[in-house]
C-alpha positions in Angstrom: 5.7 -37.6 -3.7 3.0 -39.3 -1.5 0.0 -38.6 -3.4 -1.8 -41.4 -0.7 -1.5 -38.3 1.8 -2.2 -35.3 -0.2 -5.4 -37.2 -1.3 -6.2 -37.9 2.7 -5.6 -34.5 4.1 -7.3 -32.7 0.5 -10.6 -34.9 1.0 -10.6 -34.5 4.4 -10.8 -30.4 4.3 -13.7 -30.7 1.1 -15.0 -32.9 3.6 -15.4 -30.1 6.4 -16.6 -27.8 3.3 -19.3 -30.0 2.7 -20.4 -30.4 6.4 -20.7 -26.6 6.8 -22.0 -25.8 3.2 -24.4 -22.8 4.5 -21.2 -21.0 6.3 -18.2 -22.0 3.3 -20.7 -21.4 0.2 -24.2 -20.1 0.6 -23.5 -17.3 3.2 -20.6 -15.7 1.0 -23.2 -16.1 -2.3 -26.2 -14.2 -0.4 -23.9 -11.6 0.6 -22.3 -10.8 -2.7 -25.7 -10.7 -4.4 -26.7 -8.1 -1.5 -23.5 -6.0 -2.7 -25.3 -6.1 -6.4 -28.7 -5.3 -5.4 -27.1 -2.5 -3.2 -24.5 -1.0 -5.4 -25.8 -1.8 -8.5 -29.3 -0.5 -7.8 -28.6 2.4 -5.9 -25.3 3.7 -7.2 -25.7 1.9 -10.7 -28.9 4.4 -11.1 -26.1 7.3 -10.9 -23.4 6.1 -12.6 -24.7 4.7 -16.0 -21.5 3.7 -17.4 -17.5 3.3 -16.4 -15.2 2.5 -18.9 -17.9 1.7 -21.3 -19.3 -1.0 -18.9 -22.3 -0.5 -17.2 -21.8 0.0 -13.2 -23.6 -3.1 -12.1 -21.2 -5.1 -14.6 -18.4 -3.2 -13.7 -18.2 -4.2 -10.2 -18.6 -7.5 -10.9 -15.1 -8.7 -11.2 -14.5 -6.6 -7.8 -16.9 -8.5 -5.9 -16.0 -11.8 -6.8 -12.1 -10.8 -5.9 -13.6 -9.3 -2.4 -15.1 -13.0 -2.0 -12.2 -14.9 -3.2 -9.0 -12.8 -1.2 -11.9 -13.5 2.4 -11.9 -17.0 1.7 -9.1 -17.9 0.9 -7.7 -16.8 3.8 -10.1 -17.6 6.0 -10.6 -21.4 4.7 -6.6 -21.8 4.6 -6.1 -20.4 8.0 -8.6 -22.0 10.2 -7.6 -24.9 8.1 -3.8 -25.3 9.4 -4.8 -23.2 13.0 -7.2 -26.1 14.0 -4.7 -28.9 13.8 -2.5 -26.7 15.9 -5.6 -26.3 18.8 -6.1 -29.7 18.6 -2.6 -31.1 19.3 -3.3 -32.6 16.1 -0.8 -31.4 14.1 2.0 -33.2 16.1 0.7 -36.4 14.6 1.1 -34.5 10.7 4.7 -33.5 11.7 5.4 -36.5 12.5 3.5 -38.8 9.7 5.7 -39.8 6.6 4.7 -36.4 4.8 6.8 -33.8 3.9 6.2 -30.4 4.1 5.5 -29.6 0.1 2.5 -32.5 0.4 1.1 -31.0 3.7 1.3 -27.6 2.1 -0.1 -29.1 -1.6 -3.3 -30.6 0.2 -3.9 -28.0 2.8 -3.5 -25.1 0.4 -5.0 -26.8 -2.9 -8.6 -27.6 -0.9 -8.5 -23.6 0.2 -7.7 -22.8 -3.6 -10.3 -25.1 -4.4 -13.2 -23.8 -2.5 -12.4 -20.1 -3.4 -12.6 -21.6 -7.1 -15.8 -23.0 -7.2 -16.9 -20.3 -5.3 -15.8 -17.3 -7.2 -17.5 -19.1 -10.3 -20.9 -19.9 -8.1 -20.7 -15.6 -8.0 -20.0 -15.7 -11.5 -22.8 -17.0 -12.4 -25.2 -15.6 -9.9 -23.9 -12.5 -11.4 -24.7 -13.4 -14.3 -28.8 -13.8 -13.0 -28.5 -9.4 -12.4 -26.2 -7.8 -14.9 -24.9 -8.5 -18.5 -21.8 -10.5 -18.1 -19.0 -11.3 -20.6 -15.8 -12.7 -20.4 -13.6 -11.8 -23.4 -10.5 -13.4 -22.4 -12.0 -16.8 -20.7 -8.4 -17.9 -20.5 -7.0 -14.9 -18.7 -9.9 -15.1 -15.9 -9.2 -18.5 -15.0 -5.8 -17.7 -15.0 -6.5 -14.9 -12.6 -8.8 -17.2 -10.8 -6.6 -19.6 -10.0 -3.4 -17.7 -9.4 -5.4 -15.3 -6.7 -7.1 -18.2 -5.1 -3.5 -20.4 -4.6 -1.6 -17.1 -3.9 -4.1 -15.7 -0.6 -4.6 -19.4 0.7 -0.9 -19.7 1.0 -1.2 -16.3 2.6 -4.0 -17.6 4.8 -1.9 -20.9 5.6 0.9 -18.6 7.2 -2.0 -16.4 9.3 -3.2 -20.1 10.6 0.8 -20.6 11.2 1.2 -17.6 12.8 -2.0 -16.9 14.6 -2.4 -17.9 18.7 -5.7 -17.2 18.7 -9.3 -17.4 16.8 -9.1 -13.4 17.6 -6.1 -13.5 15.7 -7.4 -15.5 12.6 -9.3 -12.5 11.7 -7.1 -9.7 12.4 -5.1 -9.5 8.8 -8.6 -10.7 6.9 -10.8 -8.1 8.9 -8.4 -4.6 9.6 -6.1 -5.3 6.2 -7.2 -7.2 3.5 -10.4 -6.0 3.2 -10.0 -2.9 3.9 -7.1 -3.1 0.7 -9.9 -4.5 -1.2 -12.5 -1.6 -0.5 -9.4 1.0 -1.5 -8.4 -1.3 -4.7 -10.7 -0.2 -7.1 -13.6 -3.5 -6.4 -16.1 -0.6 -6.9 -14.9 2.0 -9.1 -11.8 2.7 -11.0 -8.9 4.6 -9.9 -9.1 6.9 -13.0 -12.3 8.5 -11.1 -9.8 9.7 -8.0 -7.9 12.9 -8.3 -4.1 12.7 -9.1 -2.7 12.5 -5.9 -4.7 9.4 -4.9 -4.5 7.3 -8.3 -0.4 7.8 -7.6 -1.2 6.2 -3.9 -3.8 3.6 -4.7 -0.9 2.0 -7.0 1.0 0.8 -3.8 -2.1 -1.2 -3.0 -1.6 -4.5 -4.3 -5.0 -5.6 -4.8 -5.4 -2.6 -7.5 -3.3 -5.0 -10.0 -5.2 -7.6 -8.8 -9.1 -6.4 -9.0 -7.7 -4.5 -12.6 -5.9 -7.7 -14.2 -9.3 -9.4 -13.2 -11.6 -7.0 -14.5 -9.5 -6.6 -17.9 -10.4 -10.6 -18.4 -13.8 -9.6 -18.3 -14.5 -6.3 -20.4 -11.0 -5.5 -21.6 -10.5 -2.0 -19.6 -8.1 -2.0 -16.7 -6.6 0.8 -14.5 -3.0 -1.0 -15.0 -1.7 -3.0 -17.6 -2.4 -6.6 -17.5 1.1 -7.7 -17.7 1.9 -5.7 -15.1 -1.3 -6.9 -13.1 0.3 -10.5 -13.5 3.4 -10.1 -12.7 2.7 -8.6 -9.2 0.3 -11.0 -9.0 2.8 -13.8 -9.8 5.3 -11.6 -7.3 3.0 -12.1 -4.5 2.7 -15.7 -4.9 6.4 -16.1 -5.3 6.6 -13.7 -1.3 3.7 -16.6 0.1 5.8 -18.8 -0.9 8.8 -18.3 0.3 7.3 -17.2 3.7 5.9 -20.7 4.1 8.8 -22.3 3.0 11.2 -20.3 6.0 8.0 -21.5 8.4 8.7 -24.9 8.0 12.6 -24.7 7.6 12.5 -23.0 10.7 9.4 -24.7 12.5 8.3 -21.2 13.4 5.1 -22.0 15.4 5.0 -25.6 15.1 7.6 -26.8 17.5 7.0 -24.4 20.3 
């Protein structure tokens, strides 16, 4: 394992975090604690309570997984796509480094940012509603999983993608969407019938609900279910990288 290149391409993406702080960290901060003034003023004032939990803390755990599925696919995407605008990425493919440790550094720096950043929300949470975490353990866990699992996703976008247009396409028209429809904002027990049997083919439901259990102990699915499609996804992402570069898919055309 050549840790000497997974350090260099790792600090070199916190590198370009740092240089655009205001767009990677501050903008996505501001915005989420617009979504709890919003929601949590206007629509907490009418719905006092869900699941025991008061509405502003109840969407909590929703609005930090909104943040951390958008940046982890947007940090890991533009992070592999720009290489490949450049011409720069000929020079990776053809460096000592094998495709695990290009994949390790590119993917652990997105994973990292949507870390910190889903705790920065965490705690500016914290600064409007009652928070508590009563299985610490299980949201890191969650954390971490989610964060590694959507920048691999976002890694194959960048792959994939021709375009900046393109970039945005799956983050924009399908995960967020997804996110809207996966409970980040209410729970599924509030729809009728019909629509809590088709909200359980949305994967972010078992996602938001795993997430939200770590906080307040209520969930719309079990958690070991939650985890396990969570732990499915992450097994898809990564098979789907590992065909890309066993194939070269968009990297040697």
């Amino acid at each position: 394992m050549n840790f000497h290149a997974i350090r260099a391409i790792y600090a070199f993406e916190m590198a370009r975090t740092f240089r655009t702080l205001l767009q990677s960290i501050v903008s996505p901060v501001v915005s989420t604690s617009l979504y709890f003034v919003v929601f949590g003023s206007a629509i907490g004032s009418r719905i006092p309570e869900v699941g025991g939990v008061s509405y502003g803390a109840f969407i909590v755990p929703g609005l930090v997984m909104l943040s951390l599925l958008t940046q982890s696919i947007s940090n890991a995407s533009f992070g592999i796509y720009f290489p490949k605008f450049t011409g720069t990425i000929y020079e990776l493919l053809s460096a000592p480094v094998s495709t695990l440790e290009i994949v390790i550094a590119y993917v652990g720096a997105a994973a990292t940012k949507s870390i910190a950043l889903g705790l920065i929300i965490q705690a500016t949470a914290a600064l409007f509603v009652p928070l508590q975490i009563m299985h610490p353990g299980f949201m890191l866990l969650f954390l971490v999983l989610t964060s590694v699992t959507f920048s691999l996703l976002g890694f194959i976008i960048g792959i994939w993608a021709d375009g900046f247009e393109k970039l945005q396409f799956i983050p924009t028209l399908i995960v967020t969407p997804l996110t809207f429809l996966g409970g980040s904002f209410y729970s599924i027990d509030m729809l009728p019938p019909f629509w809590q049997g088709v909200s359980l083919f949305n994967p972010v439901v078992y996602l938001v609900s795993g997430f939200r259990w770590s906080f307040y102990g209520v969930s719309d699915v079990g958690v070991g279910l939650s985890l396990g499609m969570t732990l499915l996804f992450t097994a898809l992402c990564l098979g789907g990288v590992a065909w890309i570069f066993k194939t070269g898919y968009r990297l040697k055309s």
